[in-house]
C-alpha positions as CSV (number, residue, x, y, z in Angstrom):
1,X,102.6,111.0,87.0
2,X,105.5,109.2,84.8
3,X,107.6,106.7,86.3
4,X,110.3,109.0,84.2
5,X,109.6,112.1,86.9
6,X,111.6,110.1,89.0
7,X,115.1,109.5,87.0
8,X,118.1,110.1,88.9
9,X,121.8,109.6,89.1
10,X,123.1,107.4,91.9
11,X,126.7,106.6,91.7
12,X,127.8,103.2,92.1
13,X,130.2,104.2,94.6
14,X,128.1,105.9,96.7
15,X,125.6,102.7,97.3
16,X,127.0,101.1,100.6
17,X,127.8,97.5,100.8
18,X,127.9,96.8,104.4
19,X,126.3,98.5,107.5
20,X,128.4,100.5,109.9
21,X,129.5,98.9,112.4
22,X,127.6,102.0,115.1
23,X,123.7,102.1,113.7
24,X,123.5,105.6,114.2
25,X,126.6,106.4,112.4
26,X,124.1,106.2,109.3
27,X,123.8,109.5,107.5
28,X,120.0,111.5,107.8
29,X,118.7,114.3,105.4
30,X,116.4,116.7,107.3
31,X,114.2,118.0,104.7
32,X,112.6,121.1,106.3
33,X,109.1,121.6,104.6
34,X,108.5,125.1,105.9
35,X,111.9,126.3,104.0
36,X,112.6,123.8,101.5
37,X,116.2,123.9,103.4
38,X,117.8,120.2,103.2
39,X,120.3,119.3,106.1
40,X,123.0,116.7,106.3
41,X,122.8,115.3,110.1
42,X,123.8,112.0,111.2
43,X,120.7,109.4,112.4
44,X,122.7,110.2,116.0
45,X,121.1,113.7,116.1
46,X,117.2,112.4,115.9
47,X,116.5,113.3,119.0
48,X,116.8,117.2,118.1
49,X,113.6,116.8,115.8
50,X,111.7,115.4,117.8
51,X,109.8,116.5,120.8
52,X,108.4,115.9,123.8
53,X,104.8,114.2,123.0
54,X,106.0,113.6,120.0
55,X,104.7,109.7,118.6
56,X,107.7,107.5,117.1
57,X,106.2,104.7,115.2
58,X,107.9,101.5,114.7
59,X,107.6,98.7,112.5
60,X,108.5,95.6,114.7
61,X,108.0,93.4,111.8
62,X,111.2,90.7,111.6
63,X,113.2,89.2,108.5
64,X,112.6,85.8,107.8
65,X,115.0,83.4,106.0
66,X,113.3,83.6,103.2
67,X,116.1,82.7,100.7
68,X,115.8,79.5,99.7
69,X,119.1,77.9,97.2
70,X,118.7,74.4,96.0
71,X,118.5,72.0,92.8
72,X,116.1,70.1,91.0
73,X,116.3,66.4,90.4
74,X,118.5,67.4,87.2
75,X,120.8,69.1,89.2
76,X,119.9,72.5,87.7
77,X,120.0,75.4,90.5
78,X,117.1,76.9,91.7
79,X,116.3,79.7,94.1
80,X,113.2,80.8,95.6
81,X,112.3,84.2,97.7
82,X,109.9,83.2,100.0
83,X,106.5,85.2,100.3
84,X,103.5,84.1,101.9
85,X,102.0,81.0,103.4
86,X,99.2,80.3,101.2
87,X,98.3,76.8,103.4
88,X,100.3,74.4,105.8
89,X,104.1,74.1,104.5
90,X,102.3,75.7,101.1
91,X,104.2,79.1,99.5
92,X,103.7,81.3,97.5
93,X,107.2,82.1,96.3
94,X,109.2,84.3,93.9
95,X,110.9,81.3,91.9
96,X,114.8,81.8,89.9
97,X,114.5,80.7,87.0
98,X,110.6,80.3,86.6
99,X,110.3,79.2,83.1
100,X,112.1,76.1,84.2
101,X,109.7,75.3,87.3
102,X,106.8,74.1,86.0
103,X,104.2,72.3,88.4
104,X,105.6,69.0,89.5
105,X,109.0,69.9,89.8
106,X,110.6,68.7,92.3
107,X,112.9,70.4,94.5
108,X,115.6,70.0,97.0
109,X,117.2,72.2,99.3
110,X,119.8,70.3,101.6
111,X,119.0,69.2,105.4
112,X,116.5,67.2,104.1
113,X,114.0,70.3,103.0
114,X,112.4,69.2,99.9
115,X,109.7,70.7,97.3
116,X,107.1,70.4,94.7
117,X,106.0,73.2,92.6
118,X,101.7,73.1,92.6
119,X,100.6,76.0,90.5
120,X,102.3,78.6,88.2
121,X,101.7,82.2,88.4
122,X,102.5,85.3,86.8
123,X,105.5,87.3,87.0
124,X,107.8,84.2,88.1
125,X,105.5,83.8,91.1
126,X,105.1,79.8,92.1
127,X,103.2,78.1,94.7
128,X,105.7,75.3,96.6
129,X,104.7,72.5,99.2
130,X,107.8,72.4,101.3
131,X,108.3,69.1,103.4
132,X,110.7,67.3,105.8
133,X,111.7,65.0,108.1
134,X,110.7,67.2,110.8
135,X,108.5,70.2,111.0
136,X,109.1,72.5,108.1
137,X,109.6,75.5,110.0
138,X,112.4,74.7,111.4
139,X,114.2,73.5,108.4
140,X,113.4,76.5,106.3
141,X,115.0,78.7,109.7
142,X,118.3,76.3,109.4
143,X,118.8,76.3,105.3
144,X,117.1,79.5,104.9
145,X,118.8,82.8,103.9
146,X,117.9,86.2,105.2
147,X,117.3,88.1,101.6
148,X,120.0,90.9,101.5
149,X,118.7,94.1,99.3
150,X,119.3,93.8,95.5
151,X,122.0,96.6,95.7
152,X,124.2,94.4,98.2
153,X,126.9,92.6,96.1
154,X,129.2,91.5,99.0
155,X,128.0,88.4,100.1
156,X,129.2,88.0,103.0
157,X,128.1,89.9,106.1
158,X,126.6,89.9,109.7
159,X,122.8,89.4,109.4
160,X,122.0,90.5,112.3
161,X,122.5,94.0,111.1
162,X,119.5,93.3,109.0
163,X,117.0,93.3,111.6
164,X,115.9,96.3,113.3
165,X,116.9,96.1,117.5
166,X,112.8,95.7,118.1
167,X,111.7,93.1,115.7
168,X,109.5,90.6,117.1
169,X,107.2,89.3,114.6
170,X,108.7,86.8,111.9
171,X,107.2,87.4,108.7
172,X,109.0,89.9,105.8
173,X,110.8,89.4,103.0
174,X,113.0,92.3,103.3
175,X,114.4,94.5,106.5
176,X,112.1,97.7,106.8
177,X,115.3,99.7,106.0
178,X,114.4,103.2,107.7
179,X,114.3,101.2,111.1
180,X,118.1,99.5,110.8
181,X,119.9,102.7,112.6
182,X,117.9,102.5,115.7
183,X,119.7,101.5,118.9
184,X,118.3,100.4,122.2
185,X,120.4,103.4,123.7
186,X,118.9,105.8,120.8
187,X,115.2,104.6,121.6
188,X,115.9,104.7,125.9
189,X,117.0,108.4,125.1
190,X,113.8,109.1,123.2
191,X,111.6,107.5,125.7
192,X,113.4,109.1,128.6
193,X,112.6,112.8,126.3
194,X,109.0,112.6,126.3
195,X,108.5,110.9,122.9
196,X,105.8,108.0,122.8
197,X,106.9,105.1,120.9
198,X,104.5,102.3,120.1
199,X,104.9,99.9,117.4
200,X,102.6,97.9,114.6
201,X,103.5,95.0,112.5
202,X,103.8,95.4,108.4
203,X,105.3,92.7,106.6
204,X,107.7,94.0,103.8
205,X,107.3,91.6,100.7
206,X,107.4,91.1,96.9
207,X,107.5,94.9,95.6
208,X,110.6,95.6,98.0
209,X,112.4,93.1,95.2
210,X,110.0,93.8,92.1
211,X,111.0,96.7,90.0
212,X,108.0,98.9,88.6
213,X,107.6,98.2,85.1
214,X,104.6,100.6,84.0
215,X,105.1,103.4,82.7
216,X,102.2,106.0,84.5
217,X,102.2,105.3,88.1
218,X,98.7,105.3,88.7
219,X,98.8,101.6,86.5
220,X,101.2,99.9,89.0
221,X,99.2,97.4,91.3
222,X,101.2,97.2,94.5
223,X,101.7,93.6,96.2
């Protein structure tokens, strides 16, 4: 299968730069595999596919502050997306612009959050010992920025309406996007219907951000 199978159009316009301001306001395609028919619903009307033993999965996974903005000691700017904790205060991290963090550069991130790049990877991937004054978790939660999807231009918006209503679990990247237009109301309703909902935890990472770069999909490694 070509990557090229699956070109399409997308107008700029039509790419949404904030949430609306009701979650299930969003817009659903039903895509009815018996028919091939395709119907345009909002995510209010869920509740008509589903049915009573029905299982709703949900991914309570929550968006860290992963963003990181700060400078090296030659005042250039820096950025790095936050991955996984390889070791104590120890990331891995997608780092902006690589070439120009080698290992031992050092790095500073305001609130007295400072780092040292220990080991170069591929693909601009760096591993960073973070350290402060005062335990590092907390500082990467107060500097840190939740990492908004490479399609969002507007910087400025409300966060919060990049975590799903159930998340629980710190550890992604990225929002798991198909769960942002669930309410507590919507979810209550569904319960109250019959519909079992239990959840699991699935951190979304790296290849929510990395574009595929291979041309047959069967020779892209996924994170």
């Amino acid at each position: 299968m070509s990557l090229d199978d699956f070109d399409y159009e997308l107008p700029e316009e039509l790419i949404a730069q904030e949430p609306l301001d009701n979650r299930t306001d969003s817009r659903l395609l039903i895509a009815k595999r018996d028919t091939g028919l395709l119907e345009h619903r909002s995510f209010a009307d869920l509740s008509e596919y589903l049915r009573p033993g029905d299982t709703l999965v949900l991914n309570e996974t929550q968006v860290r502050p992963a963003r990181l903005r700060g400078r090296k000691t030659t005042g250039a700017q820096v950025e790095l997306l936050l991955l996984e904790e390889v070791a104590p205060d120890d990331w891995r991290a997608l780092a902006r612009p690589a070439k120009r963090l080698s290992p031992g550069s050092r790095l500073t991130f305001g609130e007295g959050l400072r780092g040292e790049v220990l080991e170069a990877g591929d693909r601009g991937e760096r591993v960073v010992r973070l350290t402060a004054e005062g335990p590092v978790a907390e500082m990467i939660a107060k500097v840190g920025e939740i990492p908004l999807p490479p399609y969002i231009h507007k910087s400025e918006q409300d966060l919060r309406r990049y975590q799903t209503v159930y998340a629980a679990k710190a550890g992604s990247a990225a929002a798991p996007t198909a769960g942002l237009h669930f309410t507590e109301e919507l979810l209550k309703d569904l319960r109250n219907a019959g519909v079992r909902v239990v959840k699991i935890s699935l951190d979304i990472g790296l290849d929510t951000f990395r574009p595929i770069s291979v041309e047959r999909l069967d020779d892209h490694r996924m994170h």
